[in-house]
NUPA-864669 format. One record per atom (N, C-alpha, C): x, y, z. Coordinates in pm, whole numbers, plus 50000, padded with zeros to 5 digits. Atoms other than C-alpha are relative to their C-alpha. Layout:
% NUPA-864669
XYZ...
***
This chain:
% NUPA-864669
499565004350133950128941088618498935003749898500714996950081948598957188315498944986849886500625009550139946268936088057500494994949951499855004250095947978936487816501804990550010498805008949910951488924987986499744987450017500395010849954949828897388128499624992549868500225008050074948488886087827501384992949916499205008450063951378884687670501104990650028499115010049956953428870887884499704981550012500845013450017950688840587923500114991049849499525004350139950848837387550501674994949968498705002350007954608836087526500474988650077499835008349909954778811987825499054988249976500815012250086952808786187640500454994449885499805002450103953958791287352502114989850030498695004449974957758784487490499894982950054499795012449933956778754987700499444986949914500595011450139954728734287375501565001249918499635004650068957818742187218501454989150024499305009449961960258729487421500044984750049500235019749987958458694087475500605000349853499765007750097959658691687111501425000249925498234998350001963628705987117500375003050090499394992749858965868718287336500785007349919499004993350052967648737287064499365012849970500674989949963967128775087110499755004149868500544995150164967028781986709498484994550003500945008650085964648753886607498625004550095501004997549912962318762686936500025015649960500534982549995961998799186826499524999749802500745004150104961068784986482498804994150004501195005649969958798766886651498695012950012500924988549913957158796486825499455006849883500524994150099956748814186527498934993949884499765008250091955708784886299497894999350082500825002749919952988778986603499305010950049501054983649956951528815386662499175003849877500884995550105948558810386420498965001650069501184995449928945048819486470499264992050092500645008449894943788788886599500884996650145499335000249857946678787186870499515010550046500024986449911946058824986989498914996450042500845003849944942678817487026499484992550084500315012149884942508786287225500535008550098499034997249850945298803687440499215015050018501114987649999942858837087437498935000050062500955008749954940278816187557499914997150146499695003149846941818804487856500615008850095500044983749901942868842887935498814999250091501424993949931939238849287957499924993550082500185009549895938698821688181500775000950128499854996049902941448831388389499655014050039500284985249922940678867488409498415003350046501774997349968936748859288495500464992350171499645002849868938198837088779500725009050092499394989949942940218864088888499335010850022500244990249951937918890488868498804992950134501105006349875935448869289160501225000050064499354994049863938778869389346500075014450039499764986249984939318906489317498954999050100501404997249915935548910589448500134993850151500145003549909935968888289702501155004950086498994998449853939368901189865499915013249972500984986249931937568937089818499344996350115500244999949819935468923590079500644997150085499285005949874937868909890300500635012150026499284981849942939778946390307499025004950076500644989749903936678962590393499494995150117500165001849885935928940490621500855002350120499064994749938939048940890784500275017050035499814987149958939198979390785499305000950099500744997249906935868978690955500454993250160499725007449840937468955491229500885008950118499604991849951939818977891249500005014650080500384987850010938449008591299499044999650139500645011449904935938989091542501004998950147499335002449910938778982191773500675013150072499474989149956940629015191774499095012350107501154991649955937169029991861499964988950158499915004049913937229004892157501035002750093498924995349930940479015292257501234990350002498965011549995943148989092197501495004449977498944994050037946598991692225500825000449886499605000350155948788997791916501194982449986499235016349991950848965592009498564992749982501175010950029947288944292005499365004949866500885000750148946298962491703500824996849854498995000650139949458958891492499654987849901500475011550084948568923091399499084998149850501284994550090945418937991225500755009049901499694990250091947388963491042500664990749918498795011650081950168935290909498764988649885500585008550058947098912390815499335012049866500294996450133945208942790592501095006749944498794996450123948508951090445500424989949914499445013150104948918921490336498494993449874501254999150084945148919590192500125010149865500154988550113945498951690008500984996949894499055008250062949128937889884499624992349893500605006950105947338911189705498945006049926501144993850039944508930389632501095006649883499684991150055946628955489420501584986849902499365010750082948848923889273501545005150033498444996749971952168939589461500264987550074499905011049945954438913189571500365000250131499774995549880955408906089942501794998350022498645002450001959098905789862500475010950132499464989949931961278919490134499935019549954499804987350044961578959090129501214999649988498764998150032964478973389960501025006350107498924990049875967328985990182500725011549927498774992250035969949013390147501254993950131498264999049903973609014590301499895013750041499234980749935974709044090477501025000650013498814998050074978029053690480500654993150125499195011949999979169026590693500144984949926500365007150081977889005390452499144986050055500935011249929975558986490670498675006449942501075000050051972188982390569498735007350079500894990949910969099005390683498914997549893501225001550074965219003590578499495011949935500514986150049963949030890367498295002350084501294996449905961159048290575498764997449945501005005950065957829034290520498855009150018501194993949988954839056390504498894990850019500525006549944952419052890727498304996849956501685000250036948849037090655498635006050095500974987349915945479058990732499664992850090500775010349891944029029790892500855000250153499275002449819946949030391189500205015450071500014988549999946749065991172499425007350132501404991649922945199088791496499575008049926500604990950048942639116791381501285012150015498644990650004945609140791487500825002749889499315005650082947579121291264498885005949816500604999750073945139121290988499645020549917500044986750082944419161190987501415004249993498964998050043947709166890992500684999949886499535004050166948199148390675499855012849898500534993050045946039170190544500235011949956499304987050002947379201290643501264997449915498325003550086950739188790488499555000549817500304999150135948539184290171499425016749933500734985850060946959223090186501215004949964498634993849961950749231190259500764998949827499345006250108951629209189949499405011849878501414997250115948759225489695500975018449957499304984149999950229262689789501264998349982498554999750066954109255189709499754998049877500164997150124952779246389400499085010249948501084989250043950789279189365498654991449991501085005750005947589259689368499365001950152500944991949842944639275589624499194986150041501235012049968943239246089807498835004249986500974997549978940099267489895499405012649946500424988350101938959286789560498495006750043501484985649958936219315489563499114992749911501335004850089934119297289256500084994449887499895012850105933249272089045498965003049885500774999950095931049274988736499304982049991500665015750037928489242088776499275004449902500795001350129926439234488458498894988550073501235016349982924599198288591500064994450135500035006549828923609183888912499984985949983500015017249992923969145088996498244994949919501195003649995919879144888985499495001249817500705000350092919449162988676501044993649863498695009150093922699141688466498974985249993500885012049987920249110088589499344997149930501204999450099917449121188438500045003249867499414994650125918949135588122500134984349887499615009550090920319103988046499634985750046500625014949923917909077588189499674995149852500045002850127917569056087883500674999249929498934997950074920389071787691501294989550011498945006850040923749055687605499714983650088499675014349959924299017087630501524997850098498665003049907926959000587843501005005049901498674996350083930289011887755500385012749921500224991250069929029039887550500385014350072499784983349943930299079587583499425007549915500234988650079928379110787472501025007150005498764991050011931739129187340499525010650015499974985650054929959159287271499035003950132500874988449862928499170587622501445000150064498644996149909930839188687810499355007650144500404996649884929369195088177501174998950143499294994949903930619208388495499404997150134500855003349849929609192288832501095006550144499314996549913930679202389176499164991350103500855003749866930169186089542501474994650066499565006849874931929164589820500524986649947499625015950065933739132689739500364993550104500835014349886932209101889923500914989550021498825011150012934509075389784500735002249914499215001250087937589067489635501084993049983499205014249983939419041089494500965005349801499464996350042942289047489287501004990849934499275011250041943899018489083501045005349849498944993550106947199030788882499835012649911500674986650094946349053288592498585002950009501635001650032942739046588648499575012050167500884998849874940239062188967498865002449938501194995949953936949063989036499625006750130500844990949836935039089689298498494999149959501934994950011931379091889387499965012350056500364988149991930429127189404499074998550062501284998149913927769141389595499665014050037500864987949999925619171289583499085002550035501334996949913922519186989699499344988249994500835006250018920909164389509499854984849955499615015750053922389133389448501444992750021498255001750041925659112989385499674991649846499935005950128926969105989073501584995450002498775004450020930299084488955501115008549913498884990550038933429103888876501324985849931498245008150029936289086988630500945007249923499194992250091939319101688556501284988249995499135005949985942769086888420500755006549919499004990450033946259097788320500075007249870499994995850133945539095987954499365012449954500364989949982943369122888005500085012750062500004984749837944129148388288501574999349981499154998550008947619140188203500935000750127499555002149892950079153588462499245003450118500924996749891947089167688692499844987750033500495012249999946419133088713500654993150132499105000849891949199126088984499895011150109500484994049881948339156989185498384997750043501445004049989944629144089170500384987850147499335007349884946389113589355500235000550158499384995149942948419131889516499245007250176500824992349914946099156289683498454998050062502085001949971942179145989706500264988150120500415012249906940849127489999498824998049994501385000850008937599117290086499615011250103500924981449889935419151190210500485009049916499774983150082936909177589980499054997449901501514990750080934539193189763501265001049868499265000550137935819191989398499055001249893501214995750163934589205589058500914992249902499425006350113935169184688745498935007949862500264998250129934549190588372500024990749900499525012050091934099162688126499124998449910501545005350078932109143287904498924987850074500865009149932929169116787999500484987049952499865014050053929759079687961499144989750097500485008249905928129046988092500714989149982498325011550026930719023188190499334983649960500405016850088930378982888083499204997050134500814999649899928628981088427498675002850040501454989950008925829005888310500085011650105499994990649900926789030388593499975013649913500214987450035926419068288486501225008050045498774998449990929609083088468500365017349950499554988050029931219121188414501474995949965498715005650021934499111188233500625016750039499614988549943936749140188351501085004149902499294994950098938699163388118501085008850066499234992449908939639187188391499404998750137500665007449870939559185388771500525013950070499144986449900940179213589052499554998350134500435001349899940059215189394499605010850069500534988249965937339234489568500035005050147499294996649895938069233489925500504980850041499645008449953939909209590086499804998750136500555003849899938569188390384501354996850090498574997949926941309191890703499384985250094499725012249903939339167690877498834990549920500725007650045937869134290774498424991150001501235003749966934409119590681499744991150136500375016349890932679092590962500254992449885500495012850070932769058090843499284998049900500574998350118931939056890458498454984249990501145010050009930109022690561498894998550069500675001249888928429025490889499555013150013501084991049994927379060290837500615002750151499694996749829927229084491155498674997550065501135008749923925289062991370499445007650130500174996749920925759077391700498605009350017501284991449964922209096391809500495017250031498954984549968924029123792004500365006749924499504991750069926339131891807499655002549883500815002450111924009125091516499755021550019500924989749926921969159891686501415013849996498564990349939925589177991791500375002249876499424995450157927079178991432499554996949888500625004550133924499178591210500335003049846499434996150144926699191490913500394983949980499835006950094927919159090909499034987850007501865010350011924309139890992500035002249843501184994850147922979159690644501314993849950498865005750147926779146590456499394983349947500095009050036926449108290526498674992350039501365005149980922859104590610499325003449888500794993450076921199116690276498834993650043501764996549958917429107890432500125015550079499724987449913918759135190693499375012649890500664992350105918669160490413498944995049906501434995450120915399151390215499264996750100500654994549853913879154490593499505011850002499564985750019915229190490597499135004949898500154992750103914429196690251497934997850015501444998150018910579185790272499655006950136500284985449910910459211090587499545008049956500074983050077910999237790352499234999249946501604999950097908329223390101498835004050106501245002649932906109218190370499225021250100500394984449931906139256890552500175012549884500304985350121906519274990213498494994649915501554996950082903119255490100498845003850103500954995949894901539267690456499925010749957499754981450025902499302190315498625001649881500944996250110900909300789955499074993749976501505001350010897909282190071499565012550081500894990749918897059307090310499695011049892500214988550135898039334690077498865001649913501174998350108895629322689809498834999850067501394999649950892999323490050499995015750049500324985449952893379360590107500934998150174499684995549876895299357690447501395008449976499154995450023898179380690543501164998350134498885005849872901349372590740501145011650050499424989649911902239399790986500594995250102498905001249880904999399591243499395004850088500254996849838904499402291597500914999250069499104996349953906739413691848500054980050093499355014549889909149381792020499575001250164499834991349902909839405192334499115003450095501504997249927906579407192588500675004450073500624994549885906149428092862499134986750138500245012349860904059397793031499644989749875500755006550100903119367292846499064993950040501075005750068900299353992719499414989649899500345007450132898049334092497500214983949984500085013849998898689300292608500444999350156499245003849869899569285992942501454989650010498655005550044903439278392944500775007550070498794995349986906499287893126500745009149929498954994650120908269316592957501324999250066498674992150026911799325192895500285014350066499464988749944912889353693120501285007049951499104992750078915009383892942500325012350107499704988649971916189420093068500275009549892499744988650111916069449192852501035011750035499044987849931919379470892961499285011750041500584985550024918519507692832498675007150067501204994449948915069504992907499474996550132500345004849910915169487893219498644991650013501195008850005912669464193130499764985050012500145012250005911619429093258499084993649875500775000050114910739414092954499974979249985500035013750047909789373192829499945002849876500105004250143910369357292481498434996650039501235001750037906899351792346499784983550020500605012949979904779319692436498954996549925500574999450109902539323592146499875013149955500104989450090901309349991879498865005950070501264994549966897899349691972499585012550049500554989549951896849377392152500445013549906499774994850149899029401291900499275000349890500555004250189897329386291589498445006150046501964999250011893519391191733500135015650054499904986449970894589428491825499955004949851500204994550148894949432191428498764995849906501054998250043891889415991398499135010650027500734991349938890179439391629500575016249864499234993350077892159463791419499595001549831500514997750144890329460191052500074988049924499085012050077892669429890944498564987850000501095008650003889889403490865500684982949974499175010450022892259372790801501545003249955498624999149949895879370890962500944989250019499195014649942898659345291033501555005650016498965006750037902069340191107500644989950024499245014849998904349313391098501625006850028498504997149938907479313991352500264994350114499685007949818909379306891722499384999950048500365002649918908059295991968500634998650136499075004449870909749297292357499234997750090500685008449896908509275892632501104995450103499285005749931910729270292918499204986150099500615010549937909629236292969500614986750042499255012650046910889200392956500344996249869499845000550129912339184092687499704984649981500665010949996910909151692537500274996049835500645005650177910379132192161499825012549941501214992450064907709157492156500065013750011499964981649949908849193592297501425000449982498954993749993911779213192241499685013350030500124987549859912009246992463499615013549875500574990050102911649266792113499594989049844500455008550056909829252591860499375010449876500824994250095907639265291527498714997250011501135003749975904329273391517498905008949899500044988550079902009288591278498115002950054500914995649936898949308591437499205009749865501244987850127895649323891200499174999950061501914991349948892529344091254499355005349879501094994650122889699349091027498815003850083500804992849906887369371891139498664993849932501335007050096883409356991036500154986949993500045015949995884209320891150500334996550125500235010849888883769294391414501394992249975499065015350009885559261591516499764993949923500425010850136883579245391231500925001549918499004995550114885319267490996501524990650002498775007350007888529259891124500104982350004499975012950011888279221491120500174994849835499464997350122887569226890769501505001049901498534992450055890349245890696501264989249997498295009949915892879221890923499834986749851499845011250058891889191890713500085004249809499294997550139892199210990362500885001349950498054996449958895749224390449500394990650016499225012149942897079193590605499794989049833500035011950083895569172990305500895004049858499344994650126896899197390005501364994050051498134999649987900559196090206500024984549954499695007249996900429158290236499814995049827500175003150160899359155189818501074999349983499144994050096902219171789715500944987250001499035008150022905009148889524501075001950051498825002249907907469161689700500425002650133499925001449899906419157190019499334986450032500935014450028903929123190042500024995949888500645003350130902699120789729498524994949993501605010249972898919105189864499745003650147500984995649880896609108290168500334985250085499755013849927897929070690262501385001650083498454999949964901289072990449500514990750111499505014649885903419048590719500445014250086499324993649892904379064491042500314985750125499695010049924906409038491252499434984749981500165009350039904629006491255498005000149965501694995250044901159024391153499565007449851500554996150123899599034390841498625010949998500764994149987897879067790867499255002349867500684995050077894859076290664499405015749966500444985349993894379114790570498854999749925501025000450080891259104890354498635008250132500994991249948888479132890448498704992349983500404995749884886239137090644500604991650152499545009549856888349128890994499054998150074501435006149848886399115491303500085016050059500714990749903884969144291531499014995050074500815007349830884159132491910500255013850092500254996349854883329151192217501064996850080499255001549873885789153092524499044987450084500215009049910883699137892709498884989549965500325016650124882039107592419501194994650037498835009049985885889099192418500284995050134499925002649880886299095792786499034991350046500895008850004883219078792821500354989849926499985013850085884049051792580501654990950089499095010049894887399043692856499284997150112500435003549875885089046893145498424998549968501094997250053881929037293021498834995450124501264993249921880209035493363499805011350047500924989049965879809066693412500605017449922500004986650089879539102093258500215012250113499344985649898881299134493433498605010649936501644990250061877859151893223499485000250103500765003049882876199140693514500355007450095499664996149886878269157493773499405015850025500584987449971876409190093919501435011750083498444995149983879919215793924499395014450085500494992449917877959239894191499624982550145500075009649916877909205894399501384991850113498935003549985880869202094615500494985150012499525010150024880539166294626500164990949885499575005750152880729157994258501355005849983498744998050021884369170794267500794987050068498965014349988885459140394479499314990249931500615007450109883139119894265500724997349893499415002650088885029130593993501654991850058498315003849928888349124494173500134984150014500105014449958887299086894280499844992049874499595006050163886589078593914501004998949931498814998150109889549093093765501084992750105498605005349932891849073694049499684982749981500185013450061889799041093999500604996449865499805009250148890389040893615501585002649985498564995349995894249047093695500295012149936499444980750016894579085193617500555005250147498984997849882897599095493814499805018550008500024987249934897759136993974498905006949978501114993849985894099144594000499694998650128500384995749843893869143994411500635020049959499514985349957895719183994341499025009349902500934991850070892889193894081498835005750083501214990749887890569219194186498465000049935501184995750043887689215993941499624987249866501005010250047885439190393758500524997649833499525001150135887109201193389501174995649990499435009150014890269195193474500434985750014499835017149972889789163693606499684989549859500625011650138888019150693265501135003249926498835001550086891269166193090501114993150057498795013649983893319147993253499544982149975500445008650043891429116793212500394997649894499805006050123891459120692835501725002149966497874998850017895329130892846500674988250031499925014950044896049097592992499454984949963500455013250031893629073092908499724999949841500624992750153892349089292536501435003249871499174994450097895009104592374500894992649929499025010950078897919076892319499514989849917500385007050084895449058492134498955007149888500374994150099894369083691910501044998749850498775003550080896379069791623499715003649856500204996550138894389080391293499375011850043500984990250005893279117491245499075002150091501464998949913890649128291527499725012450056500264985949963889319161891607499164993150129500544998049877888599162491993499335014950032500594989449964885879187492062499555002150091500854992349892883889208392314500935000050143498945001849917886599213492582499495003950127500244994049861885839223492970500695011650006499294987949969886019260293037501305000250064498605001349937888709253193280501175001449941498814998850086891189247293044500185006749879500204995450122890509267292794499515014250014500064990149938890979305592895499495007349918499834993350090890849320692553498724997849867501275007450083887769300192422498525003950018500834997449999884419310892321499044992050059501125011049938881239293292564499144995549859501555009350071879479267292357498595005949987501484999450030876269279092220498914996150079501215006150019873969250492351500824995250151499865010849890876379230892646500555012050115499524993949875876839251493017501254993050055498845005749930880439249393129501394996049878499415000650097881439240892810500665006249916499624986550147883819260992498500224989649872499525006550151884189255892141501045002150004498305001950036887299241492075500354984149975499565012550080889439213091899501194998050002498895002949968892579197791949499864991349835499925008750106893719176091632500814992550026499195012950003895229143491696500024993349899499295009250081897359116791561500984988250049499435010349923899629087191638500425007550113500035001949876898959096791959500645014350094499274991949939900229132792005499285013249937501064987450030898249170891959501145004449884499534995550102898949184891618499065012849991500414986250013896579215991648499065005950059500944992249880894539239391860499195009449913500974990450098891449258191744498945001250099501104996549954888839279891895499385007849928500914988250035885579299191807500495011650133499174991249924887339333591992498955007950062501044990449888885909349692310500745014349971500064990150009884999382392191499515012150093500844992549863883359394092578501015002550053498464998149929886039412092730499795001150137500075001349835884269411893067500134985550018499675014950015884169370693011501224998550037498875001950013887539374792920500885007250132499094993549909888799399493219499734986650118500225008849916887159370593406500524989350035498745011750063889309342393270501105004350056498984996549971892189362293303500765002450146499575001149880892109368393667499674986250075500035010349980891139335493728501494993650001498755007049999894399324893571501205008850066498824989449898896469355093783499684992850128500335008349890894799337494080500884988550017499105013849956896649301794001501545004350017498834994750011899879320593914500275006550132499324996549848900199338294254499964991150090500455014249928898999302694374501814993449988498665005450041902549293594236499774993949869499675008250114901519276893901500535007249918499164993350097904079288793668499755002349835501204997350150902019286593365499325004849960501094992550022899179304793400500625012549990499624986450045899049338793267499195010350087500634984349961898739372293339498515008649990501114995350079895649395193312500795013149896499254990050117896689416092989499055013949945500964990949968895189449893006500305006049865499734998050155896109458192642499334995849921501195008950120894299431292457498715002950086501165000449968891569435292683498895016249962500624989450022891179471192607499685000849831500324998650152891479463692237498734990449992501115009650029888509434292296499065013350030501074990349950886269467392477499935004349848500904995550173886519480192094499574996949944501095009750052884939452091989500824988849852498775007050070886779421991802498694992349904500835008150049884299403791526500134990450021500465015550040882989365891533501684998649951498745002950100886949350191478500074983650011499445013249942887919312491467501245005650008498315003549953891869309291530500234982949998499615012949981893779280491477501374999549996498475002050036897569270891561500414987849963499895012450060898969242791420502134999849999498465003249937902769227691595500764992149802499205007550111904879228491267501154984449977499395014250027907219204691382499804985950001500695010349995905069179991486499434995249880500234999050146903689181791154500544993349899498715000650089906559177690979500414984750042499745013550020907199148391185499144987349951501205007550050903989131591088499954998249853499655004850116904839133790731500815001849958498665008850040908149120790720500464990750054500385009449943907479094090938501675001150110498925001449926910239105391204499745002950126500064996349864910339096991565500095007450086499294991249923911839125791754499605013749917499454984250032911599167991768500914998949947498614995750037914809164591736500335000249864500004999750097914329151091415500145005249839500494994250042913289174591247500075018250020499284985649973914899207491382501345000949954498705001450016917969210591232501335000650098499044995649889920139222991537499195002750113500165000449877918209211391861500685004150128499264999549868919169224292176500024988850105499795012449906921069200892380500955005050079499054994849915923209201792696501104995049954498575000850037927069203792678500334985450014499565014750035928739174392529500464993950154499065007249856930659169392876499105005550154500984994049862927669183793102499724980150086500465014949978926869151493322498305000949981
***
């Protein structure tokens, strides 16, 4: 019932019933009426409009919620599986919600006769809520079907936008008062429509774009007869361009009044749950088109990715480095110890692996003239999959020729601190990750392998152990099984036993910033010997709540050192460990030409990434994780 209907009927129905307490004669009572419709009557009875239409609008509100609650019950159940006989009840009760909601009455439905002249129900169209998804795209299709009989392209080639949700916000933060319209802007938005609620001549939609949502109102007086195929045709998920002017409704909301409307493609199948969001994890991961729709953190995740690996670019850049490609495709791999990816090259008959790092590539172009190198790219590891690993991953690898591990420590904490400045990625050196509050304020801690290990086992020091002594290897072994470090009876040597130590007793409680230095040759194939400590290499891991964020060595430039390493690690590999690498008679012949003084440092982008955006999971943070088949067991 319109406003102004109502009012007057209220008025009139007051006015009739004061006058008939005082005749019953239909002249003299319509003399009355007239006699009695002065200013101070309208007003009293004007009065007690407002009063009812303020009580009425707290019912509206309140049997809005009871619909949506009820939808959600509904929706709730069907997802449980219930039969359509146990769910009908639910459909009868929010039909009868919405009924009142929309002020229709619950009078019988009208009949027809048919030409025996018995009575039949006119067919009732069916509601979305009882609807299957079948059901639902179907509709849909019936509506693309609809759009094209009337020459109208559901899914046009292009829209002319003028204003985004974000920058309409900001334009007019401040600007117009409640109620108020700037007539004279005429802007053009485009996106996805979220919600929509559609009350007679009137609707509202919330739009939604890269960068925002903004409120959409159009009504008949304006859009005219489009106004009914607007109705007619839009659901929630099609993508729609409007044209209008700006207004801010009596609410203060920020508004695009709409002049013209078009449809830019039409959605066949429907959003998730406009309230509950797509919750599921899984399928969160499986269809992340529509993670990034009704998750907007999802996308400004994504989007500070991109900030975050295009300012790895133009810091390096401004420091003089240059970012050369290196082949995916190996011959054998190298450069880290990791499982590769096994390929076949048809044509050339070639057993070939995806790449397991850059490294060895990049310090061939040092050897090569290049004095500071990097790039930033895949990574393949046929490994497990965890929080923390995914089987291809990003990673961004540099060499500067004329520097140490010092250097790079440097470096790590200048880079890491510029990215985390920026406003539109942190904004500050303070940030939350889970139920911790990391500090990036410089200078981080820098400990020793084996200071940190010592401070879990602080009777006794693996320094001590004489590694030409065969019984300081079970020495070490009896320590590391006392302080509960689990698969060191199958280690063969005194370094890895202390890395495993600090792997599980050290590391999960590395929770602020910490450069772990001086590493045991053992593990560390590719690492220059320590200066001053025997047994020892320069090198640095960079921790954080509790997980390696970057690898850095001063680079072994001895290529007999290095042929030495290398068959060392061909030794474990024919042993069966599937990790260790090859000896690589390529780089080694490019080290015989002589490679200058280099640090190197790689640094696990995604990990990165998850550290400042405070998100639990790889998965997080890759847009399209590899996962097994939806129906794999």
């Amino acid at each position: 019932m319109s406003t102004l209907k109502f009012l007057m009927t209220f008025l009139l129905g007051s006015l009739c019933r004061q006058a008939a307490a005082f005749t019953s004669t239909p002249f003299i009572a319509s003399k009355m009426i007239q006699r009695q419709f002065s200013q101070k009557f309208i007003h009293r009875n004007v009065q007690s409009f407002k009063l009812h239409m303020s009580t009425t609008s707290e019912s509206v509100r309140e049997m809005e919620r009871q619909v949506k609650e009820k939808g959600d019950q509904i929706r709730q159940l069907k997802a449980g599986g219930i039969s359509k006989a146990d769910l009908a009840p639910h459909i009868v009760e929010l039909k009868a919600l919405k009924a009142k909601l929309t002020g229709e009455s619950e009078a019988p439905k009208k009949t027809s006769k048919n030409e025996n002249g018995s009575k039949q129900k006119k067919s009732q169209k069916k509601e979305p809520e009882s609807m299957s998804e079948a059901e639902l795209r179907q509709a849909r299709l019936d509506k693309v079907k609809s759009m094209r009989d009337a020459s109208v392209e559901p899914f046009e080639y292009s829209f002319k936008v003028t204003k985004t949700a974000m920058q309409l916000t900001s334009e007019y933060d401040g600007r117009l008062g409640d109620g108020e319209e700037d007539e004279e802007a005429d802007v053009s938005v485009a996106g996805r429509i979220m919600t929509r609620r559609v009350f007679g001549k009137l609707a509202f939609f919330t739009l939604q774009d890269e960068s925002g949502t903004i409120q959409l109102q159009m009504d008949k007086g304006r859009l005219g007869d489009s106004f009914k195929e607007l109705k007619a045709w839009t659901d929630g998920g099609d993508i729609i361009g409007i044209r209008g002017s700006v207004r801010r409704t009596d609410k203060g909301e920020l508004t695009v009044y709409a002049k013209e409307w078009k449809m830019l493609t039409k959605a066949v199948l429907q959003l998730p749950d406009k309230f509950h969001g797509l919750q599921d994890i899984s399928k969160r991961y499986r269809s992340r088109h529509l993670d990034m729709i009704v998750n907007p953190d999802v996308r400004d995740t994504f989007r500070k990715r991109a900030t975050i690996t295009s300012m790895f670019r133009r810091f390096l850049d401004a420091k003089g480095f240059l970012e050369i490609e290196t082949p995916v495709l190996h011959s054998q791999s190298g450069g880290a110890e990791a499982k590769p990816f096994e390929t076949f090259h048809n044509s050339m008959g070639l057993d070939l692996t995806l790449r397991i790092a850059t490294e060895l590539h990049l310090k061939r172009l040092i050897v090569g003239g290049f004095t500071r190198v990097y790039e930033l790219g895949r990574i393949f590891r046929n490994e497990g999959i965890s929080t923390r690993h995914n089987p291809e991953f990003t990673s961004i690898e540099l060499y500067q020729a004329y520097a140490d591990y010092h250097d790079m420590m440097d470096l790590t904490e200048e880079l890491v601190c510029s990215i985390a400045q920026d406003p539109n990625v942190c904004g500050g050196l303070t940030i939350p990750y889970g139920d911790h509050t990391i500090s990036l304020e410089r200078p981080w801690r820098r400990v020793t392998m084996h200071d940190i290990v010592k401070e879990e086992i602080p009777d006794f020091d693996f320094l001590t152990l004489d590694a030409s002594d065969p019984s300081s290897l079970d020495k070490a072994k009896e320590v590391a099984i006392q302080a509960g470090v689990p698969g060191v009876q199958d280690l063969n040597s005194i370094g890895e036993i202390l890395n495993q130590c600090f792997e599980e007793l050290c590391e999960p409680k590395l929770i602020q910033p910490t450069f772990v230095i001086d590493y045991p040759v053992e593990v560390s194939p590719l690492a220059k010997p320590h200066r001053s400590k025997p047994g020892i290499v320069e090198r640095f891991e960079l921790f954080a709540v509790g997980r390696e964020h970057a690898n850095s060595f001063s680079e072994l430039t001895d290529p007999e050192d290095q042929r030495l390493r290398f068959e060392a690690q061909a030794a474990k590999k024919a042993a069966g460990d599937e990790e260790a690498c090859d000896v690589d008679e390529d780089f080694l012949a490019a080290l015989e030409q002589g490679m200058p003084p280099t640090g190197g440092l790689g640094i696990g982008i995604d990990r990165l990434v998850m550290l400042l955006t405070n998100s639990p999971s790889i998965r997080d943070v890759i847009a399209f994780p590899l996962l097994k088949p939806a129906d794999s067991s």
